[in-house]
DRENVOGU-754884 format. One record per residue: residue in three letters; x, y, z of N, C-alpha, C, CB in turn; residue number from 0. Coordinates in nm, 4 decimals. Glycine has a CB too. Layout:
<recs>
   res        npx        npy        npz       capx       capy       capz        cpx        cpy        cpz       cbpx       cbpy       cbpz     n
   ala          X          Y          Z          X          Y          Z          X          Y          Z          X          Y          Z   NUM
...
</recs>
This chain:
<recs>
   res        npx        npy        npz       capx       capy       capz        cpx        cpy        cpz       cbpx       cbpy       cbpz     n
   unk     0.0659     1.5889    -1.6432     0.0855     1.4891    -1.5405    -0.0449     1.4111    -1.5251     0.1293     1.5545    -1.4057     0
   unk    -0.0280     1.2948    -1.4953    -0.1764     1.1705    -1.4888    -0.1535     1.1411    -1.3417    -0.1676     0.9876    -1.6067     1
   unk    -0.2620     1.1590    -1.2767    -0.2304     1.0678    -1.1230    -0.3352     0.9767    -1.0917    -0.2206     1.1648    -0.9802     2
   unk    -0.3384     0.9102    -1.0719    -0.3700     0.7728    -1.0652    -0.4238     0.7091    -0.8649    -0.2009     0.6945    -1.1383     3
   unk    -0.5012     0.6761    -0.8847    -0.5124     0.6229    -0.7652    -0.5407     0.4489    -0.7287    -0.6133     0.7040    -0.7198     4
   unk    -0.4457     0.3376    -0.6732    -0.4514     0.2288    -0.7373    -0.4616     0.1456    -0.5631    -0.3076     0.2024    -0.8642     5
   unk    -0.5606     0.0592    -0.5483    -0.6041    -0.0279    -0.4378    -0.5203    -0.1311    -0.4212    -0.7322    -0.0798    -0.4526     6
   unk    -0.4781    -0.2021    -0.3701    -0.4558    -0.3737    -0.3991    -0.3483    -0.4043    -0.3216    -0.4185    -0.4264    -0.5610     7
   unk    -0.2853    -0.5593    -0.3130    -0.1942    -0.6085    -0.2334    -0.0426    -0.5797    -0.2937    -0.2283    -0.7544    -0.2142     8
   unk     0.0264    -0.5904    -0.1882     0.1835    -0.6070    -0.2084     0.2370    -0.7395    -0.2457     0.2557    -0.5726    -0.0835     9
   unk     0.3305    -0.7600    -0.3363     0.3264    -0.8475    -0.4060     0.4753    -0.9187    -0.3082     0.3223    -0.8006    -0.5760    10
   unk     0.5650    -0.8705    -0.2811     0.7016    -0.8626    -0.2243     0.7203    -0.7148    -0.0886     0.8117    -0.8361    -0.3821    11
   unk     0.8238    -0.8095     0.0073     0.8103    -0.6906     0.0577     0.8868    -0.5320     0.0212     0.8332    -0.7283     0.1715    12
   unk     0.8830    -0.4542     0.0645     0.9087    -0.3453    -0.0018     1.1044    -0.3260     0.0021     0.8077    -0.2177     0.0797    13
   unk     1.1779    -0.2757    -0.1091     1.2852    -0.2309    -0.1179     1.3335    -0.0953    -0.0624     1.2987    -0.2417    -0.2251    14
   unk     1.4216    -0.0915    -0.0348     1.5095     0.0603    -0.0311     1.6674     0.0570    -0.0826     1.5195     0.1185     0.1403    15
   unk     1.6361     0.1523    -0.1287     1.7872     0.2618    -0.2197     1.8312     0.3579    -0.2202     1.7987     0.2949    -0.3276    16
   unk     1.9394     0.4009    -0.2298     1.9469     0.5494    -0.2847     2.0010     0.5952    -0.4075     2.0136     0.6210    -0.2048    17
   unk     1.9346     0.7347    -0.3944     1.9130     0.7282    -0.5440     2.0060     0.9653    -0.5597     1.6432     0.6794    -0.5941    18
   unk     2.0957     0.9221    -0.5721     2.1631     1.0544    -0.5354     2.1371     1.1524    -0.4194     2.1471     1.1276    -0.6357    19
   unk     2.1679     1.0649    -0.3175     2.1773     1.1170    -0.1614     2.0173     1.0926    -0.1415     2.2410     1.3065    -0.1308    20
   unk     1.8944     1.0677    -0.1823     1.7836     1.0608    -0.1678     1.7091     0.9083    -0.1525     1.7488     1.1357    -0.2631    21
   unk     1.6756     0.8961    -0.0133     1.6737     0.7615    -0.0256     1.4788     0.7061    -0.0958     1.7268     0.7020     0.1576    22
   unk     1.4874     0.5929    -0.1144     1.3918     0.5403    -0.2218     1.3326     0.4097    -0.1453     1.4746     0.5015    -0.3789    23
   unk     1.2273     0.4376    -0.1835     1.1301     0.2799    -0.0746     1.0437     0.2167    -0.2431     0.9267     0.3746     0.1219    24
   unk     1.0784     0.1536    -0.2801     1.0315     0.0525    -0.3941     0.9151    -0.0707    -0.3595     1.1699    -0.0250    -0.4426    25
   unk     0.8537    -0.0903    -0.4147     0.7114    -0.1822    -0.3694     0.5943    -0.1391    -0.5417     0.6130    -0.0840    -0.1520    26
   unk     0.6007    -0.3101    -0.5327     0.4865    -0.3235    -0.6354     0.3023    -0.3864    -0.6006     0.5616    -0.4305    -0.7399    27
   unk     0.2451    -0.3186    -0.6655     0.1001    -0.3377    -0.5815     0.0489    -0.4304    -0.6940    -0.0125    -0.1784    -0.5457    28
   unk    -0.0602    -0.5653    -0.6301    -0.1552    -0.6133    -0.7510    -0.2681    -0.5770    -0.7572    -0.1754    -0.7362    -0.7648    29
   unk    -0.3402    -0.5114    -0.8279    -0.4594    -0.4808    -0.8719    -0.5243    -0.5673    -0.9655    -0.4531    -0.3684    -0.9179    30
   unk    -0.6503    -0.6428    -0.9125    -0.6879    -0.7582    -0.9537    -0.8609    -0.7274    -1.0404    -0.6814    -0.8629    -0.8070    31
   unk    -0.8612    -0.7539    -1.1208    -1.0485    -0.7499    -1.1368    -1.0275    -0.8810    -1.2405    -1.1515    -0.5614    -1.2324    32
   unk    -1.1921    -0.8528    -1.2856    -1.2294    -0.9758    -1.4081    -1.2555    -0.9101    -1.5424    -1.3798    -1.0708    -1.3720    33
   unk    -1.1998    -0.9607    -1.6006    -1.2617    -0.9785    -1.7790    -1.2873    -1.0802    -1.8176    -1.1814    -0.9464    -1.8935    34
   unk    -1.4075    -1.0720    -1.8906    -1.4707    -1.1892    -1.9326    -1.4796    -1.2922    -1.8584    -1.4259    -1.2296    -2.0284    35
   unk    -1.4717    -1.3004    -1.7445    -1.5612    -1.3513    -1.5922    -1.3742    -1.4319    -1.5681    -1.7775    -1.5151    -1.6163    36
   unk    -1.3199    -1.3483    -1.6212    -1.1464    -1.4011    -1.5823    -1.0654    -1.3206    -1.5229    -1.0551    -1.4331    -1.6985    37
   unk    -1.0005    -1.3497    -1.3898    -0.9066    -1.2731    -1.2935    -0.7813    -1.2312    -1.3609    -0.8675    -1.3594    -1.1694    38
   unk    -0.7925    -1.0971    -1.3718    -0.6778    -1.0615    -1.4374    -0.5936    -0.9142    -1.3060    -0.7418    -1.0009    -1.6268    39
   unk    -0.4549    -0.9884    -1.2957    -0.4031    -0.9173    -1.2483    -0.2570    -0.8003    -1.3400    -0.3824    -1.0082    -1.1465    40
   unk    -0.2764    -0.6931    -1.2477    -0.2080    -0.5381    -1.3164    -0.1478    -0.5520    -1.1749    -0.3239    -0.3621    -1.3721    41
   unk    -0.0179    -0.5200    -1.2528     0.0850    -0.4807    -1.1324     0.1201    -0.3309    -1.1593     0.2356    -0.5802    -1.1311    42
   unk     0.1613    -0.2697    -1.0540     0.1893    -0.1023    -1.0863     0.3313    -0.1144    -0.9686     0.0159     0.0453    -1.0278    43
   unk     0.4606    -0.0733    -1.0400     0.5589    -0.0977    -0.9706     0.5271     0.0974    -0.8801     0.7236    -0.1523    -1.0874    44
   unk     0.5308     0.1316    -0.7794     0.5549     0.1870    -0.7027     0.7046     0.2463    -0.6257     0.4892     0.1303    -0.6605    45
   unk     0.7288     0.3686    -0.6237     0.8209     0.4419    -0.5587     0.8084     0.5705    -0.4845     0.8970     0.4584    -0.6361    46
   unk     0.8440     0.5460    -0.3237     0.8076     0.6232    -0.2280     0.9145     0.7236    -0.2166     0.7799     0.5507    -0.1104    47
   unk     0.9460     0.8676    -0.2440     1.0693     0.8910    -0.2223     1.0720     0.9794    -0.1061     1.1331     0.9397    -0.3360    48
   unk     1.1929     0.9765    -0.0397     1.2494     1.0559     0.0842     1.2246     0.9941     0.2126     1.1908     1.1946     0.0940    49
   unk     1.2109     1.0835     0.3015     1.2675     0.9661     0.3978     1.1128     0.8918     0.4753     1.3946     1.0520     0.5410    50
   unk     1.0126     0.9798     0.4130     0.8829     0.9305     0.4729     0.8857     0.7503     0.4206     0.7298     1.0384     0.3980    51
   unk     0.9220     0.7523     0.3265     0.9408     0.5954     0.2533     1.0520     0.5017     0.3282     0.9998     0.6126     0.0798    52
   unk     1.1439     0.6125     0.3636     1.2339     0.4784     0.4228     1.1802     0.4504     0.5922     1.4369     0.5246     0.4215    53
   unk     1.1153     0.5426     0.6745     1.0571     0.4987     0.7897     0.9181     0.3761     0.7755     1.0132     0.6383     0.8568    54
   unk     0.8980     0.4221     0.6234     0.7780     0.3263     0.6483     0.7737     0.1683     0.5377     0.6274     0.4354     0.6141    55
   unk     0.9006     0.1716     0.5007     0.9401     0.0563     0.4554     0.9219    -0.0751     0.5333     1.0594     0.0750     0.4300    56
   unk     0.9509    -0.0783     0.6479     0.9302    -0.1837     0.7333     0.7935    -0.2244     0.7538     0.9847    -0.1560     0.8497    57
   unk     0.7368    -0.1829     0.7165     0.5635    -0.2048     0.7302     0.5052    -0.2431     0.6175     0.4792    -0.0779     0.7677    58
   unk     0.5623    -0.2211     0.5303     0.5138    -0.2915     0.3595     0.5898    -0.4037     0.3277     0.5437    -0.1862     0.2167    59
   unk     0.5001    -0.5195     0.3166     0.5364    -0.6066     0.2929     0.4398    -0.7351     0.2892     0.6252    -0.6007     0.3576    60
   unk     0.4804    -0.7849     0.2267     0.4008    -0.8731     0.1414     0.2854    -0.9600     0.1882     0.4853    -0.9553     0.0865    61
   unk     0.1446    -0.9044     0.1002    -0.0001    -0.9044     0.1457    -0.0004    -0.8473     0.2014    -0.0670    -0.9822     0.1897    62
   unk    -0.0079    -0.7217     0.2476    -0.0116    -0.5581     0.2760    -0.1271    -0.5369     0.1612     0.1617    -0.4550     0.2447    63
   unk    -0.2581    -0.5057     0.2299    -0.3565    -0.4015     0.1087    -0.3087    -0.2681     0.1581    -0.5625    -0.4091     0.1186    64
   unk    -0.2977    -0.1911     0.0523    -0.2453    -0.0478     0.0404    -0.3723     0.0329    -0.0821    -0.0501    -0.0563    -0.0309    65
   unk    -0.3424     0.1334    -0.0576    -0.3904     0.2433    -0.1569    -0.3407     0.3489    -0.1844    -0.4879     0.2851    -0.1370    66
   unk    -0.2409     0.3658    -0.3007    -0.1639     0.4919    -0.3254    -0.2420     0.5738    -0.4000    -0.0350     0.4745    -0.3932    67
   unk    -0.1772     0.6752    -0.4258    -0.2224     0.7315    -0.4927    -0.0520     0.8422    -0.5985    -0.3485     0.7980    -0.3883    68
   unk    -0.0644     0.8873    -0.6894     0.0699     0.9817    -0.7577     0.0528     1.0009    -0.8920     0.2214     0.9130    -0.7484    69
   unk     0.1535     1.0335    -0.9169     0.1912     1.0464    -1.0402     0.2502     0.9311    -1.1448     0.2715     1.1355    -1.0240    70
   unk     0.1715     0.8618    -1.2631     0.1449     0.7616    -1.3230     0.2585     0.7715    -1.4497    -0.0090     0.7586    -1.3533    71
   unk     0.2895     0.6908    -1.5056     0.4256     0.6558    -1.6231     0.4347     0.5339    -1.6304     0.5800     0.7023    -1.5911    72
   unk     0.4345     0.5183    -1.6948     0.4702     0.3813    -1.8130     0.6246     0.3719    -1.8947     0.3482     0.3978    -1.9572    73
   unk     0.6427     0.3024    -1.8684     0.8193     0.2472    -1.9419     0.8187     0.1320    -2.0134     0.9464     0.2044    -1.8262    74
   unk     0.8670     0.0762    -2.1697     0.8739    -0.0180    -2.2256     0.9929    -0.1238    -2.1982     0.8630     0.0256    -2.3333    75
   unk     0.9584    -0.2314    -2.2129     1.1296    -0.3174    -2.1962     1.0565    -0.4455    -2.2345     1.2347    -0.3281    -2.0015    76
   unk     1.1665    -0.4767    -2.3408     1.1208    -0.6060    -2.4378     0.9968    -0.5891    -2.5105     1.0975    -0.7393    -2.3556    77
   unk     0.9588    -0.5216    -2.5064     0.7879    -0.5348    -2.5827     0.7196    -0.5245    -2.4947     0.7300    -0.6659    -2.6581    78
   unk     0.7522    -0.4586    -2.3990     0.6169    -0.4859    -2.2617     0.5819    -0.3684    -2.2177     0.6599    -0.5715    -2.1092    79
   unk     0.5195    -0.3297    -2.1734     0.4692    -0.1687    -2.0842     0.4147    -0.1968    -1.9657     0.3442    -0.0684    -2.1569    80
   unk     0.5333    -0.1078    -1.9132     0.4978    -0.1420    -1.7267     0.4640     0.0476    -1.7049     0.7063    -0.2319    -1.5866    81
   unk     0.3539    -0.0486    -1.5716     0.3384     0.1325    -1.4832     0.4025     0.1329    -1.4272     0.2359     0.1971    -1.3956    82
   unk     0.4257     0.2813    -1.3657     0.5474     0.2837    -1.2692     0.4287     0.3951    -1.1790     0.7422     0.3554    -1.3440    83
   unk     0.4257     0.4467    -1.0783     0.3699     0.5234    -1.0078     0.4741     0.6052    -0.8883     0.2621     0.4411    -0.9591    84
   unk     0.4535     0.7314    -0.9155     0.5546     0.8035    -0.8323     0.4397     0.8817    -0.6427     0.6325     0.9696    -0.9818    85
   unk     0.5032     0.7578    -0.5681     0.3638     0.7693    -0.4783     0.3694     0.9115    -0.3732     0.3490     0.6108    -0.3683    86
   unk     0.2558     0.9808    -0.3907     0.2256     1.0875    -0.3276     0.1628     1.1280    -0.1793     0.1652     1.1231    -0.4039    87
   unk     0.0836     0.9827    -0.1890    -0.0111     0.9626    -0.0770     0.0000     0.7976    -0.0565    -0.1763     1.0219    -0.1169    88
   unk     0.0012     0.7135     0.0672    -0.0007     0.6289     0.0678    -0.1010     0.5613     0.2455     0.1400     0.6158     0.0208    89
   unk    -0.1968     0.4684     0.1923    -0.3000     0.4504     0.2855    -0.2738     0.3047     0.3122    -0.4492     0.4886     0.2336    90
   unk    -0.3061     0.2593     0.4366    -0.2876     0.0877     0.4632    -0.3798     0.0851     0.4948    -0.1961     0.0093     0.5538    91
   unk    -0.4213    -0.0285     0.4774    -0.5908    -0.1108     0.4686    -0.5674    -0.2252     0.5155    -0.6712    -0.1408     0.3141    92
   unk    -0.6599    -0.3237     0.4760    -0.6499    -0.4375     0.5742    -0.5333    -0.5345     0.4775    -0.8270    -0.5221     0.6106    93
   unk    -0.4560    -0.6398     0.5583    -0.4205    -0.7533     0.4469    -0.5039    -0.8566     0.4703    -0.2728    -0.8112     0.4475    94
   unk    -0.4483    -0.9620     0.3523    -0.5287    -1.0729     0.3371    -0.5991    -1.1087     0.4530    -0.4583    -1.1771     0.2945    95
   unk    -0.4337    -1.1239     0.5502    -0.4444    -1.2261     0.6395    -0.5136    -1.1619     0.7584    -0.3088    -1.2901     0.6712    96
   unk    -0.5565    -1.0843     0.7566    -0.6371    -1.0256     0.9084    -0.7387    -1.0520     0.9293    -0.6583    -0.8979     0.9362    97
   unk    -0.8500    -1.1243     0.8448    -0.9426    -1.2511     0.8495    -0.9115    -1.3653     0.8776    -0.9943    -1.2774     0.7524    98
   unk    -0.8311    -1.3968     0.9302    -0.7641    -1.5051     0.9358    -0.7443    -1.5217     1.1104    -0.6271    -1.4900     0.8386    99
   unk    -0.7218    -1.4184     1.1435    -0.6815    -1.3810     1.2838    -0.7998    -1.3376     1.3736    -0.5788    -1.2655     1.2790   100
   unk    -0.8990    -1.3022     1.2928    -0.9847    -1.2764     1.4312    -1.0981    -1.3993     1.4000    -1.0666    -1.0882     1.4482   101
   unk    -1.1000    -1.4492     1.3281    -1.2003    -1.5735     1.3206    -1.3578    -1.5273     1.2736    -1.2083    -1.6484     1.4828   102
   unk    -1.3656    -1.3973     1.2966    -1.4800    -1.3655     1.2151    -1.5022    -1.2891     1.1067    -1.5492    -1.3271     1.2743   103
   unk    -1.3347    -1.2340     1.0421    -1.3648    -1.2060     0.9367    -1.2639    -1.0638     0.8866    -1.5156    -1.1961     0.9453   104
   unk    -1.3220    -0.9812     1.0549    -1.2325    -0.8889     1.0107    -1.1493    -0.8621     1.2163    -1.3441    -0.7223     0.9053   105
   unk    -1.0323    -0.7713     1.1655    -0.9581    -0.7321     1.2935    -0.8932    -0.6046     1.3182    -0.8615    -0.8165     1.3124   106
   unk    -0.9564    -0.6129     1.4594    -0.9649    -0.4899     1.5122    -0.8570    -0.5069     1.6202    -1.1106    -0.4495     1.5603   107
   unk    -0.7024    -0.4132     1.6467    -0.6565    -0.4037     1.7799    -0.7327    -0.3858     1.8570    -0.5796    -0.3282     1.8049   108
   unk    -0.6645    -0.4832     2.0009    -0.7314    -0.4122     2.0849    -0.6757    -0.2952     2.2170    -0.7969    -0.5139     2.1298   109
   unk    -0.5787    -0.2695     2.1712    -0.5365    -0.1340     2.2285    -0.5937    -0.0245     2.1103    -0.3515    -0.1261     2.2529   110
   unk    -0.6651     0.0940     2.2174    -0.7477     0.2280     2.1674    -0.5979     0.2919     2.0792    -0.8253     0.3557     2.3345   111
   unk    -0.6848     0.3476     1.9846    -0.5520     0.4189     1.9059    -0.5138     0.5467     1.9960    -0.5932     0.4775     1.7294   112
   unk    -0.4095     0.5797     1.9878    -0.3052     0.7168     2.0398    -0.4345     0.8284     2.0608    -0.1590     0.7862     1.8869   113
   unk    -0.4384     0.8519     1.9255    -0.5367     0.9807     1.9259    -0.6684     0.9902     1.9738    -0.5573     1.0214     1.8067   114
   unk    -0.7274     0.9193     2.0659    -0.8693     0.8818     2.1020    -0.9383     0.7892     2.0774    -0.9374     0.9454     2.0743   115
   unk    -1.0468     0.8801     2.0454    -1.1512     0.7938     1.9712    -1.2025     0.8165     1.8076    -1.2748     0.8097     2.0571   116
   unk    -1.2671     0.7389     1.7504    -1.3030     0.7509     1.6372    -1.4098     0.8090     1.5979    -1.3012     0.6641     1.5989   117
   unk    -1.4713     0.8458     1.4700    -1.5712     0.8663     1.4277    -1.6663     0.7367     1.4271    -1.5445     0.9249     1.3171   118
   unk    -1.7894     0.7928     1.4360    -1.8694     0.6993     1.4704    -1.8972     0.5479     1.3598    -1.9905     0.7851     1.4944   119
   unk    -1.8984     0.5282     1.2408    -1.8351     0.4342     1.1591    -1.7151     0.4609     1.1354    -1.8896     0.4149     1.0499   120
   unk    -1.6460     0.4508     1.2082    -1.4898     0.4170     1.1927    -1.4149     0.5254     1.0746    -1.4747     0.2384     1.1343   121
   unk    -1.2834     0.4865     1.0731    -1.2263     0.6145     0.9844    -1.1543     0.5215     0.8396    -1.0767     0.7265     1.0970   122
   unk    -1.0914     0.6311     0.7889    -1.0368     0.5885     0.6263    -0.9437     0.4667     0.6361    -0.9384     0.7215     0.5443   123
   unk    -0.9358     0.3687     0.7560    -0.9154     0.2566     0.7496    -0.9714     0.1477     0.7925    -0.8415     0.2549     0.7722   124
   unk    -1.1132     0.1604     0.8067    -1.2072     0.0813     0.8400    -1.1510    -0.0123     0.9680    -1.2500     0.0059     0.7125   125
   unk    -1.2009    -0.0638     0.9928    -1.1634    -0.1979     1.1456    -1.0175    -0.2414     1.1395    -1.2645    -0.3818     1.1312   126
   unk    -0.9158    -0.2062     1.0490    -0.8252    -0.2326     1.0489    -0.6789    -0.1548     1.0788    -0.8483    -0.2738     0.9692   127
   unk    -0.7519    -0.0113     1.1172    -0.6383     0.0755     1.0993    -0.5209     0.0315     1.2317    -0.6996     0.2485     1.1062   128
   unk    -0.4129     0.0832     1.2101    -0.2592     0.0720     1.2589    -0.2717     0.1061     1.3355    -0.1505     0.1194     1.2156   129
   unk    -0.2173     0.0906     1.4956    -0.2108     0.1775     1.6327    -0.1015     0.2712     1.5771    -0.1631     0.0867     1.7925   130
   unk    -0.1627     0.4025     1.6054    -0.0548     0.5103     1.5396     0.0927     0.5437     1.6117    -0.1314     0.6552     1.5349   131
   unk     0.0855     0.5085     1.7762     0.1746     0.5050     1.8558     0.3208     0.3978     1.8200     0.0957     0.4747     1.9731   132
   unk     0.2849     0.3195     1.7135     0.3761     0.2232     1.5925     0.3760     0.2990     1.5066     0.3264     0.0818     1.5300   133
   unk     0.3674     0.3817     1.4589     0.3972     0.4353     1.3272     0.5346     0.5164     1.2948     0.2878     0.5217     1.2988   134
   unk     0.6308     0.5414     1.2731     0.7699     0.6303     1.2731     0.7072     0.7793     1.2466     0.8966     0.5788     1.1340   135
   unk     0.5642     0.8167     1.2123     0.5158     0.9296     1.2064     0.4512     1.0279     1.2243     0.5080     0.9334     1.1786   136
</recs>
């Protein structure tokens, strides 16, 4: 097994299915860098399964930065090789647009999260994390 851990935006917002009584949350991430001083984007199609995916389907969606992490596969069609990632762990980060909204760059709610307070530089979602009291979890 290869697991993979992959950063980047949502390209579309996220799908759901089922997939023999098991329901399925679908979402593809872009992972962007440079070669040869050129932006090259990798898409990794993504699948959340059970029901943690279908509560949190509504929240993925497009320009969503995420960070999964799973189990990695590749599938051919036409001559092409796509990843597929079977997601194990899944983290929200900031999107595009949340620079956009506070005017200086980055954004912070301003209702205190559920659980207190934070660590003193902030936690594994930097200035952007989710009020958890929204979360289905």
């Amino acid at each position: 097994m290869i697991q993979a851990f992959v950063t980047g935006n949502l390209g579309k917002d996220a799908t759901q299915r089922d997939a023999g009584g098991t329901p399925v949350c679908s979402f593809n991430v872009a992972s962007n860098k440079k070669i040869k001083g050129e932006d090259v984007t990798q898409w990794v199609k993504c699948d959340l399964w059970g029901t943690r995916g279908e509560k949190l389907a509504e929240y993925l969606t497009r320009g969503k930065r995420v960070a999964v992490c799973g189990e990695l596969s590749t599938h051919e069609h036409e001559g092409k090789t796509y990843l597929d990632l079977r997601v194990d762990q899944l983290d929200f980060m900031s999107s595009k647009s949340d620079g956009d909204r506070s005017g200086a760059g980055r954004h912070r709610d301003e209702a205190a999260p559920a659980s207190g307070s934070t660590s003193g530089g902030g936690d594994e979602y930097g200035d952007d994390a989710p009020d958890s009291s929204d979360l289905p979890f």
